[in-house]
Structures are given as structure tokens and as C-alpha cells.
C-alpha positions in Angstrom: 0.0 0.0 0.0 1.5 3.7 -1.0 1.6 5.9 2.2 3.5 8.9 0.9 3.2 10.3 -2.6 5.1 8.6 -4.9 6.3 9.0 -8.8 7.0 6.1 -11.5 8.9 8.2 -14.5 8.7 5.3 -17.4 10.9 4.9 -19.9 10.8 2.7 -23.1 12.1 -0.3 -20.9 8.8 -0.3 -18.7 7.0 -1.9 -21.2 9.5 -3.9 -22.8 8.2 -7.5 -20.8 4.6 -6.9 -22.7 5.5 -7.2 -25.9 6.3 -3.4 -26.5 10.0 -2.7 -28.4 12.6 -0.4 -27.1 14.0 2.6 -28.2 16.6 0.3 -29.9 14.2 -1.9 -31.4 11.9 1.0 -32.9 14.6 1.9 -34.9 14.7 -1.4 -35.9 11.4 -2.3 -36.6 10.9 0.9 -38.8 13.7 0.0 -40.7 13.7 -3.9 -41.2 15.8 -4.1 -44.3 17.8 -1.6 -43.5 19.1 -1.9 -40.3 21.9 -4.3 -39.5 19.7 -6.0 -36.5 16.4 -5.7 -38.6 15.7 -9.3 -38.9 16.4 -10.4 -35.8 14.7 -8.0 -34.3 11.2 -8.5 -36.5 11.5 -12.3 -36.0 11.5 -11.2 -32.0 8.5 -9.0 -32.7 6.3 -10.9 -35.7 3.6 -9.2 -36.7 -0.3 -10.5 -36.2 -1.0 -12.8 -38.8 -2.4 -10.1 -40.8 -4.2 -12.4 -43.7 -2.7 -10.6 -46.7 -0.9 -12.3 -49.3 2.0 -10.0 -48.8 2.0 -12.4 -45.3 5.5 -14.0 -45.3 6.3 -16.4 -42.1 9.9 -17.0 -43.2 10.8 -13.4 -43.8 9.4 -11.3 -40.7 11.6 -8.3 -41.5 9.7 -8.2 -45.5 6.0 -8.2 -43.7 6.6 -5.3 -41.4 8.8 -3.2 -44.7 5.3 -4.3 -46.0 3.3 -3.4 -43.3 4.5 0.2 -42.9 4.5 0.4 -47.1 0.8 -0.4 -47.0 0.3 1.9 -43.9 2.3 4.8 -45.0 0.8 4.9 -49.1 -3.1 4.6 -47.5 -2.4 7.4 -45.6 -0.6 9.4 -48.4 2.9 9.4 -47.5 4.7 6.9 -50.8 6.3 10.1 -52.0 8.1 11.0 -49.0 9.1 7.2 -47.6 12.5 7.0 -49.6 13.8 10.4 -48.0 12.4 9.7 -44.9 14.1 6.2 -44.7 17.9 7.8 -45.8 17.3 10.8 -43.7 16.4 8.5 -40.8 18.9 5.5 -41.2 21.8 8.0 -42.1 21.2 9.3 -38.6 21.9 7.0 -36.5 19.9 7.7 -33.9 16.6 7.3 -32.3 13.1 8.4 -34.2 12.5 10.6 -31.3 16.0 12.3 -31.1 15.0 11.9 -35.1 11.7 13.7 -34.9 12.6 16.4 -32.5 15.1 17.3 -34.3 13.2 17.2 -37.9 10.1 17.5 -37.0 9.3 20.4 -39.8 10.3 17.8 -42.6 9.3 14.3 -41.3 7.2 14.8 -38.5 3.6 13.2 -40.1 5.6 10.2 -41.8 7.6 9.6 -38.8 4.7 9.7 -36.3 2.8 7.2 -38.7 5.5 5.1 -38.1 6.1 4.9 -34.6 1.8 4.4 -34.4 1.8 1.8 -36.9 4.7 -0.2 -34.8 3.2 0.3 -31.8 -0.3 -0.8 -32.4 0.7 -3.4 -33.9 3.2 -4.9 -31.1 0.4 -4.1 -28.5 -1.2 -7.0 -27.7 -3.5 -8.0 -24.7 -2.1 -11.5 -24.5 1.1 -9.9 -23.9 -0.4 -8.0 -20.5 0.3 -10.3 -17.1 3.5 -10.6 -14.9 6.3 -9.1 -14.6 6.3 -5.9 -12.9 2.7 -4.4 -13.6 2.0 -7.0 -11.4 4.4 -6.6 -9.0 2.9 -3.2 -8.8 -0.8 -4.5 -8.7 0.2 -6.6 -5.5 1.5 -3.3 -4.0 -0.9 -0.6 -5.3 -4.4 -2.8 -4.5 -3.5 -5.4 -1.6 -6.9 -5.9 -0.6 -9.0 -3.7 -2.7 -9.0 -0.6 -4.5 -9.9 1.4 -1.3 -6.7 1.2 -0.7 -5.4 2.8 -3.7 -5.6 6.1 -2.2 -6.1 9.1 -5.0 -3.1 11.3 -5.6 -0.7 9.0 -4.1 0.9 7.4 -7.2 1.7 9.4 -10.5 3.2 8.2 -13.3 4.8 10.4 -16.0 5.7 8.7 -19.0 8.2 8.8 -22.0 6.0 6.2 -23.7 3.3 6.6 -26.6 1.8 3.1 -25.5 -0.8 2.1 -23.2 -0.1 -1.0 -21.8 0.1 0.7 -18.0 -3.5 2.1 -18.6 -4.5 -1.3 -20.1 -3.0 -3.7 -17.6 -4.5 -1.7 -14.5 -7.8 -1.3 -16.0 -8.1 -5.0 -16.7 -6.9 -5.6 -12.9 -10.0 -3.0 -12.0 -12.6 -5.0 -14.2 -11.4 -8.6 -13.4 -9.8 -8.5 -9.9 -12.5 -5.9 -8.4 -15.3 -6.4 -10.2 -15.6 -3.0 -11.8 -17.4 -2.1 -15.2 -15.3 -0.8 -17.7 -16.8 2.8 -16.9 -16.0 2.1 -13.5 -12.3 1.0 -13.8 -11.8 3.8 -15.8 -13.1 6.3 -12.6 -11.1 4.4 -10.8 -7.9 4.5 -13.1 -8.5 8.1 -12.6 -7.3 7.5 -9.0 -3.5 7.4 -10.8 -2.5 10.7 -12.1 -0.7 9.7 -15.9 0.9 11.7 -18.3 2.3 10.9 -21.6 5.3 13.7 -21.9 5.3 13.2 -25.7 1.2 12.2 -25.9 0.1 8.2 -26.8 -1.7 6.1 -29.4 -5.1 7.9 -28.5 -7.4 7.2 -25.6 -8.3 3.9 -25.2 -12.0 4.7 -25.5 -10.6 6.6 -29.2 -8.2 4.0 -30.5 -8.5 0.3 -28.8 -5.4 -1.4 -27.7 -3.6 -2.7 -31.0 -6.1 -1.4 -33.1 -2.9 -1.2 -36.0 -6.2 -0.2 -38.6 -5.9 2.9 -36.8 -2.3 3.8 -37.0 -3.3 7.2 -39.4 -6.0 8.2 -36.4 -3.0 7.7 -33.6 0.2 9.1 -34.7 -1.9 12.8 -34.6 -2.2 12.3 -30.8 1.8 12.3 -30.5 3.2 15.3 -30.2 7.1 16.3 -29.7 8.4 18.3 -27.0 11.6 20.0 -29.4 15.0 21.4 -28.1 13.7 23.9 -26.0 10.6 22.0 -24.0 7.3 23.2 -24.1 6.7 25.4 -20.6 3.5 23.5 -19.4 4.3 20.2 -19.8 7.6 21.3 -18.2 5.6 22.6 -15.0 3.1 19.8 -15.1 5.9 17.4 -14.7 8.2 19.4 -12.4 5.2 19.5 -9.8 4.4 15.8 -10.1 8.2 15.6 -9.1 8.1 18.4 -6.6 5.0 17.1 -4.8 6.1 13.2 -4.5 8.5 12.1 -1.7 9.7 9.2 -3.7 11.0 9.0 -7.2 11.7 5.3 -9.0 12.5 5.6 -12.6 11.4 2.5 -14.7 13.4 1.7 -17.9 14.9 5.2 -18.6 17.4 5.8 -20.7 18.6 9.1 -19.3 18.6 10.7 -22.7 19.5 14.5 -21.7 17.0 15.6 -23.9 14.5 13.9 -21.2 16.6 14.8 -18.2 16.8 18.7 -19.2 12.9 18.5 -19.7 12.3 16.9 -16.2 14.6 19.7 -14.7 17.2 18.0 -12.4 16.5 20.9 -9.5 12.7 19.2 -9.0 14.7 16.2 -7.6 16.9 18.2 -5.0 15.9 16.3 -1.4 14.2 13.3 -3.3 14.7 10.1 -2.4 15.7 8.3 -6.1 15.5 4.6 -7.7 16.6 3.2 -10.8 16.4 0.4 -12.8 20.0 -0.2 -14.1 19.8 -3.2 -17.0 21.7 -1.9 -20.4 22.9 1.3 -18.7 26.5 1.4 -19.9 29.3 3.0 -18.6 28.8 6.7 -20.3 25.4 7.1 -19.2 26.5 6.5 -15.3 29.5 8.5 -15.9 26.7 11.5 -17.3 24.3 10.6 -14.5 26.7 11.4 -12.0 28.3 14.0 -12.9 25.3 16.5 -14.2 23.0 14.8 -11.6 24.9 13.7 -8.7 23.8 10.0 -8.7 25.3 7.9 -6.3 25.4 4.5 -6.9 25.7 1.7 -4.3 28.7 -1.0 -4.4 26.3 -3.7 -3.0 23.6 -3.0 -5.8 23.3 -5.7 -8.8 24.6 -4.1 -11.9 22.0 -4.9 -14.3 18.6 -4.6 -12.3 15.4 -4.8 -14.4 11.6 -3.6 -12.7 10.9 -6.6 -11.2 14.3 -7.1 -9.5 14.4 -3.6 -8.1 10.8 -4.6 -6.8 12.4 -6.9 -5.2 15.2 -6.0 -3.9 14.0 -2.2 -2.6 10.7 -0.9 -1.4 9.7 1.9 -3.7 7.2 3.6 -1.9 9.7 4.2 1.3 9.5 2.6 5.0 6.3 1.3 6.1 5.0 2.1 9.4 3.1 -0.4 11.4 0.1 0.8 13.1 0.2 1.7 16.3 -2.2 0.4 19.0 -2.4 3.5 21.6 -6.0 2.2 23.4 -4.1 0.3 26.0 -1.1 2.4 26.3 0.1 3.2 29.5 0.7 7.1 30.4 3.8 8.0 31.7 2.2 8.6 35.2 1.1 5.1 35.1 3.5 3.1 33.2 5.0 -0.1 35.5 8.3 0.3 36.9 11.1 -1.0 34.9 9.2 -1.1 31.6 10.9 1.8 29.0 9.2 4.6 27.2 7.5 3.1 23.9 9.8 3.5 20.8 7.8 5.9 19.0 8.3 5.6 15.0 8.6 8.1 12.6 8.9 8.9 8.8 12.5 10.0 7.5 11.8 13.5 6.5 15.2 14.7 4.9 17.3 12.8 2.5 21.0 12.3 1.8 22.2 14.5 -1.2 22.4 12.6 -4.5 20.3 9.6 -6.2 20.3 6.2 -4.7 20.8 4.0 -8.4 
């Protein structure tokens, strides 16, 4: 059960044990022939059979070039694809360091793209396990009046919605709700998409890859210099949360200038660690001051920093005054009772 405010800040790695690709394997996916990794990485993510003849078994990485062909000339976009895909593979980088940074050029196509993989790798037989239910366990250990409103935010670098989906299939199923109900109740979790989704759930379903067109105009791009009210939105989500756990983040400085590194000055800060290299702990600490701890595995995913640390800080048992002695009265030779109480300051620097 959450007692003090707490923040999940999710990065592409959040949703990676349901199905959903990495930042790595976006690139990838968008670019199947192209990339060196293409193939391997389609044949990890094959699409749904899709009952075309263009349907190819053998060759995942020719049905999604397909897919995204098919997707991107329906929506009128076969002009642009062959400067879109040299612009794009020539850089090197990720499509949203890619669309922030050519947004002006190849902001519709690109969008299309990234909704059109997506949707398609969102998949409700991917949702159980893992850490979403982890969380569940935590969040709703007897019922959802104990998922208090205001006490878990979540502000995420994702465009899918496999959080919203998961915990509004634990509302219907494991407490009964309708679907108008779970999604009161959802409304108990404050959630924002820094860079906007696929589309409301109730606009475009979950994996509804039909509507890739409709969803890429709900993503949006926050460019070099960050947009000033998502920046405050997110700062005060920070600001007002005692404890900070960051879920699959890459720490791209793009994303770290945007959540404003001063919002986390007393905080007390987790982080998953799998795939962070070297560099990127090297940058952490020096323009953040993370500290990290000696004892601590070196590649921790969700579920083993779950595990391993309590994310939503010490719990306090409740304490059973009725029978209490008063001082006055208290037997000799018995002590005062150890009174306990919540850790209001912090050490300086992140805990990793």
C-alpha cells in the first residue's frame, strides 16, 4: 500500500516484458531491411498474422517493410518514404531524437510510423506478470480502497498504453468494476504521456494497428527547447512526491533537461540499471549527482528492483495507543515506547 506520494517516471524499458520494443528496437522495426539488427529483431516482434498475401512467415523483416509500405501509401505518405528512410537510417539515432530534431520535414511520416509499430506490437495476451504486477500486489492489496487518489503518479516517455490497459483489466477482473467504472477508478493514478500516446483507449483500442493514421496525430514532440506547461506539469508531479523510482529510462539529456534536475533536489531516487553502460553512469553522476551503491546488482530490471528495494519508502506499522500506559502510570522497569517516525530529509544525491 502507497503511504506517501510517490512518482513512476517510465521509460521505453517499462513496457519492454509486454510485448512493447525499445527505443533500440523501434529503430529497428521501422527500418527492417535496412538496419543491420532488422531481422532479428522482426523475427522477436512478428507481426499478427495479418491475412494478406504480402504475409511471409519466413521473412518477418519483408512483412513489417510491407506493413509500414501499406500503412504509409493509405495514408498518403509513398512520395516521402524513400527520403524519410535515408534521412532517418543515415542518422543514426533514435526516431524521437530523429523527430525532435526534424520534425518540420518528417514529422507526419515519422509519427505514422512509430503508431503503426506500436499498435501493432500491443497485444492484450502480452499483459500479465512481470512488474505491472508486482505493482498490482502493492498498489491494491486488498481492494481498490486502498489505492488512495493522488498518491501514485506516473509520467511517461511512452506513446503506448499497456500501463493504462493492464490496470484497468486488474479494475474490471480483480475488483469487479465495469469498464466505466475502472476507468473512474484509473483516474485515481495521475498519468501523463510527456510526448502524448496512441489515442485514448476509449478513441483508438489497444492494437487497433487499422488505426495507426488516427493515432500518430495524438503524438506530439516536446523540441529542443521543452514546451513550458508540460515542463511545469511534470516538475510539480516531481516536486510534490517524496519518492522517485525511474522504470526503464534511458537518461537521454534531452528527457533529463525536460524533467529539470533541481525538481529532484531532497528526493529520495531509484533506478532500474539493465543496459545502462558506462557513459550514461558517468553523465548521471556527474550532471545529476547519482550515487550508486557498491552492494547493488549491476544490471537490475523492474521486477528485481521490486524486489530488492521498497519503492514507496518505509512502512510504518500501526500503532495500538487504546491500551497504552501514560507516563504517570507506566510499571516500573518497563521503557518509554519506541515511537516511530517517517524520515523527512534525505541524503544528497540519487540512490541507483
Amino acid at each position: 500500500m502507497i503511504e506517501e506520494p510517490t512518482c513512476l517516471i517510465l521509460g521505453a524499458g517499462a513496457s519492454a516484458p509486454y510485448g512493447l520494443p525499445t527505443t533500440r528496437d523501434l529503430r529497428n522495426l521501422i527500418l527492417p531491411l535496412r538496419s543491420e539488427a532488422g531481422a532479428v529483431t522482426a523475427a522477436r516482434f512478428p507481426l499478427k498474422k495479418p491475412g494478406r498475401s504480402w504475409a511471409d512467415g519466413e521473412h518477418p523483416e519483408s512483412e513489417w517493410n510491407m506493413y509500414l509500405h501499406l500503412i504509409s501509401e493509405a495514408a498518403g505518405f509513398k512520395e516521402s518514404l524513400p527520403s524519410f528512410y535515408a534521412k532517418f537510417n543515415g542518422s543514426d539515432r533514435s526516431i524521437d531524437w530523429f523527430l525532435r530534431r526534424h520534425d518540420p520535414t518528417f514529422g507526419e511520416v515519422a509519427r505514422l510510423h512509430i503508431a503503426a509499430v506500436l499498435l501493432a506490437c500491443e497485444r492484450e495476451d502480452k499483459l500479465s506478470g512481470d512488474w505491472y504486477q508486482m505493482l498490482s500486489e502493492e498498489i491494491l492489496p486488498r481492494n481498490l480502497e486502498s489505492l488512495e487518489e493522488g498518491k501514485l503518479s506516473v509520467i511517461s516517455f511512452n506513446y503506448d498504453r499497456s500501463f493504462e490497459r493492464y490496470f484497468l483489466n486488474q479494475f474490471e477482473n480483480l475488483c469487479a468494476l465495469s469498464p466505466e467504472e475502472a476507468l473512474t477508478a484509473l483516474g485515481r493514478i495521475q498519468i501523463v504521456h510527456v510526448y502524448g500516446q496512441l489515442g485514448t483507449l476509449d478513441y483508438v483500442s489497444y492494437g487497433a494497428s487499422e488505426k495507426a493514421h488516427t493515432a500518430s496525430k495524438q503524438i506530439r514532440t516536446v523540441r529542443l527547447e521543452p514546451e513550458e506547461d508540460v515542463q511545469a506539469r511534470i516538475g510539480k508531479m516531481i516536486r510534490d512526491s517524496t519518492y522517485i523510482n525511474f522504470i526503464g529510462f534511458g537518461f537521454d539529456e534531452d528527457n533529463i533537461h525536460l524533467l529539470g534536475p533541481e525538481n529532484f533536489k531532497g528526493k529520495r531516487v531509484y533506478s532500474t540499471t539493465h543496459g545502462m553502460g558506462a557513459r550514461t553512469r558517468a553523465k548521471i553522476q556527474r550532471d545529476l549527482g547519482v550515487r550508486f551503491l557498491a552492494k547493488e546488482p549491476l544490471e537490475m530490471k523492474a521486477d528485481q528492483l521490486l524486489r530488492v528495494k521498497d519503492l514507496f519508502g518505509p512502512k510504518i506499522p500501526p500503532r495500538n495507543t487504546s491500551n497504552r500506559p501514560s507516563g504517570a502510570n507506566r510499571p516500573s522497569g518497563t521503557s518509554r515506547p519506541r515511537i516511530l517516525t517517517r524520515p523527512t530529509t534525505f541524503q544528497s544525491g540519487w540512490d541507483i
